[in-house]
Short mmCIF file of the C-alpha atoms (twelve columns), coordinates in Angstrom:
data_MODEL
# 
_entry.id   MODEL 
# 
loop_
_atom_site.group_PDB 
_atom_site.id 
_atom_site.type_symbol 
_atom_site.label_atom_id 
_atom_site.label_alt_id 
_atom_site.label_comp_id 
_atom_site.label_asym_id 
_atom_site.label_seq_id 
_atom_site.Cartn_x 
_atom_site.Cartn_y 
_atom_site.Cartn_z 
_atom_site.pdbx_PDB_model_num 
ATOM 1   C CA . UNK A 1   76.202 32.665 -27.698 1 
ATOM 2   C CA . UNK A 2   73.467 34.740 -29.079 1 
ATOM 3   C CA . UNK A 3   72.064 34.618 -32.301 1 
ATOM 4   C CA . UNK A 4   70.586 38.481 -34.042 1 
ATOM 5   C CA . UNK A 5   67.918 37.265 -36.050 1 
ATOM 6   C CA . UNK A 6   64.681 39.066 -37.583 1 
ATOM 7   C CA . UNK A 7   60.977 38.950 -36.644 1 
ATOM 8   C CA . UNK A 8   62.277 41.062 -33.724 1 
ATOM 9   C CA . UNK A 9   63.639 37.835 -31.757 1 
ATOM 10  C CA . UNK A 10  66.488 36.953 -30.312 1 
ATOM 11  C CA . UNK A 11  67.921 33.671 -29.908 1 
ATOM 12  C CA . UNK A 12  70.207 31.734 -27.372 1 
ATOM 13  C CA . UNK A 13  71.533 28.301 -27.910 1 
ATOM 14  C CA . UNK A 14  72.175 26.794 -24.178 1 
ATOM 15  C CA . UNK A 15  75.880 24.975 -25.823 1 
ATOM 16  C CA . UNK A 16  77.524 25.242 -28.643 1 
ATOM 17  C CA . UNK A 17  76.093 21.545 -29.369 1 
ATOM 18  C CA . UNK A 18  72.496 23.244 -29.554 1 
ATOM 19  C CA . UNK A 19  74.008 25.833 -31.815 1 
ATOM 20  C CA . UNK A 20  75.133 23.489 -34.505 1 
ATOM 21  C CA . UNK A 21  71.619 21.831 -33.848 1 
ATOM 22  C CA . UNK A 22  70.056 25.157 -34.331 1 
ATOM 23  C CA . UNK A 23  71.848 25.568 -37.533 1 
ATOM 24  C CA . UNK A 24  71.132 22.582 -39.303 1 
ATOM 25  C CA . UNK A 25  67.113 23.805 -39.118 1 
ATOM 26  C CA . UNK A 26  65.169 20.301 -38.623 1 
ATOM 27  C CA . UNK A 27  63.093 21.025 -36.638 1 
ATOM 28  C CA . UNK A 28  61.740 23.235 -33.360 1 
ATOM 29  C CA . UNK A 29  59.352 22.352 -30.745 1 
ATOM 30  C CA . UNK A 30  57.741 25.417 -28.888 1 
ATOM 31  C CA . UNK A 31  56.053 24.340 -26.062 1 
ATOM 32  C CA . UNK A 32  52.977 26.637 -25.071 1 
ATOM 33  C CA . UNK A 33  51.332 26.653 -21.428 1 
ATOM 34  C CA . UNK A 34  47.545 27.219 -20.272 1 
ATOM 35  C CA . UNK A 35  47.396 30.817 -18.435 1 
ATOM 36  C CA . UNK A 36  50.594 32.106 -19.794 1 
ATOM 37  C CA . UNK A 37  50.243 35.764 -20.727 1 
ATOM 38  C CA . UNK A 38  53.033 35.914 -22.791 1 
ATOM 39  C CA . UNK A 39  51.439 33.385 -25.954 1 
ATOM 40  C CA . UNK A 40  49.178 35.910 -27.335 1 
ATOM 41  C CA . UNK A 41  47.917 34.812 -30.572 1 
ATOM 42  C CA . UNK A 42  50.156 38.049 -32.225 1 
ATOM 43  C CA . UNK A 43  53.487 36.699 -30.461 1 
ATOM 44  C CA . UNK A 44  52.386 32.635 -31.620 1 
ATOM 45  C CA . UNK A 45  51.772 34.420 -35.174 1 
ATOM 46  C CA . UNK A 46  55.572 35.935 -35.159 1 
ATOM 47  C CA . UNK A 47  56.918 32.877 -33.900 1 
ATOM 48  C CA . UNK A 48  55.109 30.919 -36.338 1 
ATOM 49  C CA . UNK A 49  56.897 33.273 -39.596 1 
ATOM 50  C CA . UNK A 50  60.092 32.973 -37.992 1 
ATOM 51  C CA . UNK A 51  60.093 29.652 -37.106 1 
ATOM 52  C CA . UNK A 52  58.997 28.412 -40.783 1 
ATOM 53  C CA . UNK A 53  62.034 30.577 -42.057 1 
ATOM 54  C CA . UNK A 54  64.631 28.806 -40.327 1 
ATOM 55  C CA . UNK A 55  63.170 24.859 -39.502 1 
ATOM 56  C CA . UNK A 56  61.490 22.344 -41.858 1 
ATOM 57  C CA . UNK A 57  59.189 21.788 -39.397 1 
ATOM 58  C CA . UNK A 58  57.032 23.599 -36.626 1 
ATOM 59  C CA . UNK A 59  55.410 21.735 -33.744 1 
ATOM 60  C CA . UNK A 60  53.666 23.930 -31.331 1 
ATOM 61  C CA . UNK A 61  52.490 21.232 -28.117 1 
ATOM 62  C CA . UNK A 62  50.449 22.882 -25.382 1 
ATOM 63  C CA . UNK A 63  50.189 21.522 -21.986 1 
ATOM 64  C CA . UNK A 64  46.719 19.708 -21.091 1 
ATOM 65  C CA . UNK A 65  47.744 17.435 -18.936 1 
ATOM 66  C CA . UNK A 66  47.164 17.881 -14.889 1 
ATOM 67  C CA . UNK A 67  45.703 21.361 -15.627 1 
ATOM 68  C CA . UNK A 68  42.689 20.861 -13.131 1 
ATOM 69  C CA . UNK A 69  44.830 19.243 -10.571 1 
ATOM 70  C CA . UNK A 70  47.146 22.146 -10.598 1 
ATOM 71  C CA . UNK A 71  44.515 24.483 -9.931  1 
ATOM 72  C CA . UNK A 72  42.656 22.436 -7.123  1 
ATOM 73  C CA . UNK A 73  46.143 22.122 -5.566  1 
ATOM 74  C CA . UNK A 74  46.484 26.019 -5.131  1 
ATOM 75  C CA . UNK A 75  43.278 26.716 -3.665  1 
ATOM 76  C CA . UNK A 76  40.411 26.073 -6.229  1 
ATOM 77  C CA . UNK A 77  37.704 23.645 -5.247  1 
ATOM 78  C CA . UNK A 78  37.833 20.608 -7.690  1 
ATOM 79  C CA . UNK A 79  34.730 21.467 -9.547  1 
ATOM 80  C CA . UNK A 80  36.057 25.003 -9.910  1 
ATOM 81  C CA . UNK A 81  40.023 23.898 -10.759 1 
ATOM 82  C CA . UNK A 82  37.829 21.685 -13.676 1 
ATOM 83  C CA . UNK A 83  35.880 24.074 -15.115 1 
ATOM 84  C CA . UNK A 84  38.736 26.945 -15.094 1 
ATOM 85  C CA . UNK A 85  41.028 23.985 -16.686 1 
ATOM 86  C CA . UNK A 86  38.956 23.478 -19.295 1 
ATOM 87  C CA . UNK A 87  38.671 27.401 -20.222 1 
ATOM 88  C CA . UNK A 88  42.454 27.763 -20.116 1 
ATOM 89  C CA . UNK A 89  42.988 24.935 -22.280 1 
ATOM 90  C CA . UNK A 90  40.455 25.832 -24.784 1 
ATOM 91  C CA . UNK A 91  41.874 29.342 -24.255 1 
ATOM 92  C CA . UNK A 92  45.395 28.088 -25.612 1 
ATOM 93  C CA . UNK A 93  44.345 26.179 -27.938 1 
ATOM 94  C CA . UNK A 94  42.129 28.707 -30.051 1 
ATOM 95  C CA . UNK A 95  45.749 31.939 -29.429 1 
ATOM 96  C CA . UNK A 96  47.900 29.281 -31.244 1 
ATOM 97  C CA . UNK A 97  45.580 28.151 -34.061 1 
ATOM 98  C CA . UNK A 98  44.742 31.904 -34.539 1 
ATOM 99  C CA . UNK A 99  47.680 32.648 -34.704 1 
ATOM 100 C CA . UNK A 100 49.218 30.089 -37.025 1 
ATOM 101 C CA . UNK A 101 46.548 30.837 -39.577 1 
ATOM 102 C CA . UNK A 102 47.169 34.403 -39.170 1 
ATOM 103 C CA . UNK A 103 51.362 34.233 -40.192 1 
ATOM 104 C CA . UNK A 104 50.180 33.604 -43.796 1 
ATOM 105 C CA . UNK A 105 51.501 30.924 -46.043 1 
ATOM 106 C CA . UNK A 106 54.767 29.110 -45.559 1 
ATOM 107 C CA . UNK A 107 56.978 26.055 -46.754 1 
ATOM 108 C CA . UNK A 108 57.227 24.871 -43.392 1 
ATOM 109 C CA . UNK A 109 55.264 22.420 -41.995 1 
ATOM 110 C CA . UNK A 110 53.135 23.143 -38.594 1 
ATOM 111 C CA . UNK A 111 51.416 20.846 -36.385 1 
ATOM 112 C CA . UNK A 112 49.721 22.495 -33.446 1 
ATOM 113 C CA . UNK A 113 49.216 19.416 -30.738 1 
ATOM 114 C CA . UNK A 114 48.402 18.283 -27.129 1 
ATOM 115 C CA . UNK A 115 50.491 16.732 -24.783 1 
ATOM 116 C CA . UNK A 116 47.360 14.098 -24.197 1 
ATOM 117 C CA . UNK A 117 47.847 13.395 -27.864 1 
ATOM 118 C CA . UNK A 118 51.240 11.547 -27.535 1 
ATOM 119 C CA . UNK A 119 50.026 9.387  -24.558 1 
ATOM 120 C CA . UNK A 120 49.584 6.909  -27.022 1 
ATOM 121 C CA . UNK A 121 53.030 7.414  -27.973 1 
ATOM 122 C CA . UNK A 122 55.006 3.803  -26.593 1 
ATOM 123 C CA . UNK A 123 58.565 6.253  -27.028 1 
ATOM 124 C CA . UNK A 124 56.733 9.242  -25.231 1 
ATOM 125 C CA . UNK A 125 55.694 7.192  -22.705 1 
ATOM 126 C CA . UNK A 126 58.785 5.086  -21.848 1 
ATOM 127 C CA . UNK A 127 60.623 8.769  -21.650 1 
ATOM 128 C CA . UNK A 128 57.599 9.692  -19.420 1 
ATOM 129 C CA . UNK A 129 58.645 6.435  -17.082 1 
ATOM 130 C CA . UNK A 130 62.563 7.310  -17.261 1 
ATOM 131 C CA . UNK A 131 61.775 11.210 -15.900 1 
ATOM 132 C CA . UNK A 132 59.227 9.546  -13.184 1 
ATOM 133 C CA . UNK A 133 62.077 6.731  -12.210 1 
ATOM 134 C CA . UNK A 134 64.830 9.626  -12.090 1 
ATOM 135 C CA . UNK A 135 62.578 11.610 -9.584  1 
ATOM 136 C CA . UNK A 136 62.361 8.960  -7.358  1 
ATOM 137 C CA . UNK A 137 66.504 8.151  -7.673  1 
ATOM 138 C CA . UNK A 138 68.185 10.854 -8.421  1 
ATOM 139 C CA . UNK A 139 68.786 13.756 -6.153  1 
ATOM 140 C CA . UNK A 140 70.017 16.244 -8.311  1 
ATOM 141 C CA . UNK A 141 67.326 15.940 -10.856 1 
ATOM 142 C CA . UNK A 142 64.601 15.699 -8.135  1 
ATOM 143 C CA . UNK A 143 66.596 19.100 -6.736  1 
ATOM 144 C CA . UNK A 144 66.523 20.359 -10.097 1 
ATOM 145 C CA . UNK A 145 62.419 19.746 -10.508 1 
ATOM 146 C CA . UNK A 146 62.100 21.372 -7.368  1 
ATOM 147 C CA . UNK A 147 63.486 24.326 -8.395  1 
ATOM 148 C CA . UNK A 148 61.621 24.345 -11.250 1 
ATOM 149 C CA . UNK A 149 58.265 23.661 -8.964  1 
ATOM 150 C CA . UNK A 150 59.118 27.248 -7.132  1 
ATOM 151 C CA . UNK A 151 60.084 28.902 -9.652  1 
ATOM 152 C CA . UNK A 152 57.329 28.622 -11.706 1 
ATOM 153 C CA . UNK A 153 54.619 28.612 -8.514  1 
ATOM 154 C CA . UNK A 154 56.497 31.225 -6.108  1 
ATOM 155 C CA . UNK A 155 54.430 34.346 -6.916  1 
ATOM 156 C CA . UNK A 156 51.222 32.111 -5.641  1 
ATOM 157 C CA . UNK A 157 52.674 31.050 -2.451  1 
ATOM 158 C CA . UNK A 158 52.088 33.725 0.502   1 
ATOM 159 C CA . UNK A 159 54.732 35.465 2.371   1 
ATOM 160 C CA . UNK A 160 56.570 32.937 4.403   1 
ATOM 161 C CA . UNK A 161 54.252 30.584 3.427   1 
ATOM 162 C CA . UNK A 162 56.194 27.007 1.773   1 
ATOM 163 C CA . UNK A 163 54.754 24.748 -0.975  1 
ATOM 164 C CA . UNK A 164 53.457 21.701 0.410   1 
ATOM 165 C CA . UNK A 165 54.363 18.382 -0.253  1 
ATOM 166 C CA . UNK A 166 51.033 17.624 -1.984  1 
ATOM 167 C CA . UNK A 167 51.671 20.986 -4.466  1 
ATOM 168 C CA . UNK A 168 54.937 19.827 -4.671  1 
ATOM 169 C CA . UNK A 169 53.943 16.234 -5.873  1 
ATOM 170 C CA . UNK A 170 51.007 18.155 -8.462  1 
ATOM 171 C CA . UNK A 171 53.883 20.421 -9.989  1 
ATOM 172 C CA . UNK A 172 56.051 17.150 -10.587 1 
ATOM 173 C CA . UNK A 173 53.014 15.537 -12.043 1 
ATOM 174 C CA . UNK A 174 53.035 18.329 -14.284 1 
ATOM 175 C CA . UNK A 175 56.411 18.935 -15.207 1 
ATOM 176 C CA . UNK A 176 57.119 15.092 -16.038 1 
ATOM 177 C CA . UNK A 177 54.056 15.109 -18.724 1 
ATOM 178 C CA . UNK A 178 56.639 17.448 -20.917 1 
ATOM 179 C CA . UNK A 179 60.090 16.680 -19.663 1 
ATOM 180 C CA . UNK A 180 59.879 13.926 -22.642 1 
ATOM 181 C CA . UNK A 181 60.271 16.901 -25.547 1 
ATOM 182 C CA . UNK A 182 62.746 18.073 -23.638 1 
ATOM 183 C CA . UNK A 183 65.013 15.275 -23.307 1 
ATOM 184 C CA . UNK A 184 64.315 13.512 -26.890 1 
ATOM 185 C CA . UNK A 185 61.800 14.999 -29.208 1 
ATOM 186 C CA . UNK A 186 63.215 13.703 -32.445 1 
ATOM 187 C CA . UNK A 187 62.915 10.200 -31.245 1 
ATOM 188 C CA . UNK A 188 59.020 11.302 -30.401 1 
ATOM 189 C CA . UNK A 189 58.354 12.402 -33.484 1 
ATOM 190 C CA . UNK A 190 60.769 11.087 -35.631 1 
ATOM 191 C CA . UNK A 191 62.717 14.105 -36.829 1 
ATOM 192 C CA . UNK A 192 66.665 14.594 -37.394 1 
ATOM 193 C CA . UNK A 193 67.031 16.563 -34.732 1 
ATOM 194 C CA . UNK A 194 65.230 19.072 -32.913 1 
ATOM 195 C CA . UNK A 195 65.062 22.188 -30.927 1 
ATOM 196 C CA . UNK A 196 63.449 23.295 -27.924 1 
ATOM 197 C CA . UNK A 197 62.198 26.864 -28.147 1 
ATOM 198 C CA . UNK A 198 61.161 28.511 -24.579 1 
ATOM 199 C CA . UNK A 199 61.344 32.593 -23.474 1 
ATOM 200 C CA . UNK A 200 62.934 31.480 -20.653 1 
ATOM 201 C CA . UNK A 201 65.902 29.304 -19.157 1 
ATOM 202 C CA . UNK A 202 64.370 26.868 -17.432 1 
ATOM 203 C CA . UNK A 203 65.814 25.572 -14.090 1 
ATOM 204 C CA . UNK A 204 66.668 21.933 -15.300 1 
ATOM 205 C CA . UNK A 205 68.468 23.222 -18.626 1 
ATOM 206 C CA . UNK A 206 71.728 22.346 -16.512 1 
ATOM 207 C CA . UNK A 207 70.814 18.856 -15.263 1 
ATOM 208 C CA . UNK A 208 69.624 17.745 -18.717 1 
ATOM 209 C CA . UNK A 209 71.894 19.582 -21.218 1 
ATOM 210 C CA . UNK A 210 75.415 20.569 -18.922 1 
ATOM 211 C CA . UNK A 211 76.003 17.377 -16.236 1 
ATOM 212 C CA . UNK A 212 77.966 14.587 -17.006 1 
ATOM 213 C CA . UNK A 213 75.612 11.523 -16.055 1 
ATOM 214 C CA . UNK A 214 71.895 10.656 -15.077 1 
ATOM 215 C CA . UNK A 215 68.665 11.961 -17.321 1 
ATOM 216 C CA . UNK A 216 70.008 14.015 -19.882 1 
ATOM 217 C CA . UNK A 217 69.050 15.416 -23.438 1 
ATOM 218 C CA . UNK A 218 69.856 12.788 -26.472 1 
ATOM 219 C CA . UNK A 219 72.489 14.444 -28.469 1 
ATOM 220 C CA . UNK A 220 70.376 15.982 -31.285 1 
ATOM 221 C CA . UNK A 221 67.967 17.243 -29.227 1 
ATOM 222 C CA . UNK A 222 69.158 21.209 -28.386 1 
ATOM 223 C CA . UNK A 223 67.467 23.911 -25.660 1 
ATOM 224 C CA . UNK A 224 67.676 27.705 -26.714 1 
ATOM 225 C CA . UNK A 225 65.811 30.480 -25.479 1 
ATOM 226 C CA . UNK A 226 63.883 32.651 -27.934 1 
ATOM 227 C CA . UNK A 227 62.651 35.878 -26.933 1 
ATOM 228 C CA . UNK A 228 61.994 39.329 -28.104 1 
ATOM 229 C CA . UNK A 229 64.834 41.872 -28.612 1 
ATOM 230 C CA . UNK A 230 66.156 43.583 -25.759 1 
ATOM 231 C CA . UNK A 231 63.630 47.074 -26.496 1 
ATOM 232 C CA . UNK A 232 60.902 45.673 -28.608 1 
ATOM 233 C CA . UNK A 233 59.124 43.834 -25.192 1 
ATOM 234 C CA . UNK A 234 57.046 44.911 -23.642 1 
ATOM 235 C CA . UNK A 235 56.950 43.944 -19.719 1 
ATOM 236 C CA . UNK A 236 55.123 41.039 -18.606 1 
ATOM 237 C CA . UNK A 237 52.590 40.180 -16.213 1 
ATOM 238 C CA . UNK A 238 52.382 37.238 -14.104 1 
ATOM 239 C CA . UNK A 239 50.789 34.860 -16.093 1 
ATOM 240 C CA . UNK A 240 48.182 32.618 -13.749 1 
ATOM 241 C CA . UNK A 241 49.185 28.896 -12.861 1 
ATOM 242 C CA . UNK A 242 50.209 26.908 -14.298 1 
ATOM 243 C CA . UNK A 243 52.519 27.833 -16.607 1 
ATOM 244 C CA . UNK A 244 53.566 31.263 -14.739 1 
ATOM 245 C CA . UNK A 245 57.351 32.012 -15.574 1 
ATOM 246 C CA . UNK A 246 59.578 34.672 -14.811 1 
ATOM 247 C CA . UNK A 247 61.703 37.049 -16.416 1 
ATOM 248 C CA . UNK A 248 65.020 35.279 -17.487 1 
ATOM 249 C CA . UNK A 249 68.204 36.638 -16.037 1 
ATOM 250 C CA . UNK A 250 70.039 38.421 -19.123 1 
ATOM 251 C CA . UNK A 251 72.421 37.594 -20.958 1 
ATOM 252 C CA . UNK A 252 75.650 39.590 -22.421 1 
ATOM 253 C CA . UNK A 253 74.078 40.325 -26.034 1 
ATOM 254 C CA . UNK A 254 76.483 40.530 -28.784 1 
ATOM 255 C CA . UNK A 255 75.650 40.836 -32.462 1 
ATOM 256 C CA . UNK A 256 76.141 37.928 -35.152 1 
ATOM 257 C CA . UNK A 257 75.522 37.191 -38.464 1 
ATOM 258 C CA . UNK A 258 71.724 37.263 -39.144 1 
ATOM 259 C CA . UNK A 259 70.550 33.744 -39.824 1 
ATOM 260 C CA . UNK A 260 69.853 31.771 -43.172 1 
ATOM 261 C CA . UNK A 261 67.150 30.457 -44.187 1 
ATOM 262 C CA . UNK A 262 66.805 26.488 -44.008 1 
ATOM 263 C CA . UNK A 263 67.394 26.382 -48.358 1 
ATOM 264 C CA . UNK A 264 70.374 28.912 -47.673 1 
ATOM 265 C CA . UNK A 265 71.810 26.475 -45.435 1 
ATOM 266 C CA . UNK A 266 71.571 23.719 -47.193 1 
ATOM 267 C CA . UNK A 267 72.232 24.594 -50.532 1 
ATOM 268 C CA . UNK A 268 75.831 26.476 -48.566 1 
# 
């Protein structure tokens, strides 16, 4: 179910509910991690002109939550895993304001946030207490976060070596802090509807978007994966934890109708 659009990216809407999501251009939610090569301030500044060309509004939300404990859990002393925290989060923060100032002027709103920012948030943080309580009771979505533990930490585990139970426990820590914009960000932020816009399929997309029961994704909130054109990427390297990824399995590409823009669509 891909989507040709411009600005060089491609775009694929998880199910067809997501594409009719995607279409009716509310709102996307691109979620940006500390240490991840791959949000250079030039790729935030593309995704930021053809975001505001499709969506009436923009939120990028960068992990800063658990940062030090991540790093003190794969090997840094905690003095160390705070300091190096703090850099990477700084680090993130200044790529995606550079580059949101840097796509020029748009209709669209932006909002470039924090996760620690919604803390406050009473929706945020009952969503936060239904992903915690769904750990702890439900098997597949506890298999599911697992999965997503490895595959994000795998390339800093040793040869035969196996994630302990206290990384293990760190990387759910982690992973619940933004599991809320991924199961209901309009009711977060009080938009329509909203998208989810990673470079990647993540591991859970089928427990909270394809299964029948348990934690899953609110109806108009959709998953897709945005990423450059098949020949206009350039190959990636491991970006440092947390927030390492890697490369997404691809999918059949076939061409379709560019996209219109958010006034196109409505006006149709």
């Amino acid at each position: 179910m891909t989507i040709t659009v411009d600005a060089s990216f491609e775009v694929l809407p998880f199910t067809r509910t997501c594409r009719h999501i995607w279409e009716d251009g509310d709102h996307v939610l691109i979620g940006v991690s500390p240490g991840n090569s791959y949000f250079t301030a030039e790729r935030v500044s593309s995704l930021s002109q053809w975001a505001t060309t499709r969506f009436a509004q923009v939120d990028f939300v960068y992990a800063d939550l658990h940062v030090d404990a991540m790093f003190a859990a794969f090997g840094y002393t905690r003095e160390h895993a705070g300091k190096r925290a703090a850099k990477e989060i700084k680090a993130v923060r200044r790529r995606i304001l550079k580059g949101v100032a840097e796509s020029g002027p748009h209709d669209a709103e932006i909002r470039v946030r924090a996760l620690s920012e919604f803390q406050g948030n009473p929706v945020y943080e009952l969503l936060h207490r239904r992903v915690l309580h769904f750990l702890d009771t439900d098997d597949e979505f506890r298999k599911g976060c697992e999965d997503m533990a490895l595959h994000f930490v795998g390339s800093k585990l040793a040869e035969g070596e196996s994630i302990t139970d206290e990384q293990l426990q760190v990387c759910f820590a982690y992973m619940a802090a933004e599991l809320p914009f991924f199961v209901d960000t309009p009711s977060i932020l009080g938009v329509p509807s909203s998208v989810a816009a990673y470079h990647v399929k993540m591991p859970l997309t089928d427990v909270l978007y394809a299964r029948g029961g348990g934690l899953r994704a609110t109806r108009n909130q959709a998953y897709a994966v945005v990423r450059p054109e098949a020949g206009t990427h350039t190959a990636q390297s491991a970006p440092s934890t947390p927030g390492t990824t890697t490369p997404h399995s691809p999918h059949s590409p076939h061409t379709a109708p560019c996209e219109r823009t958010v006034d196109e669509r409505r006006a149709a």
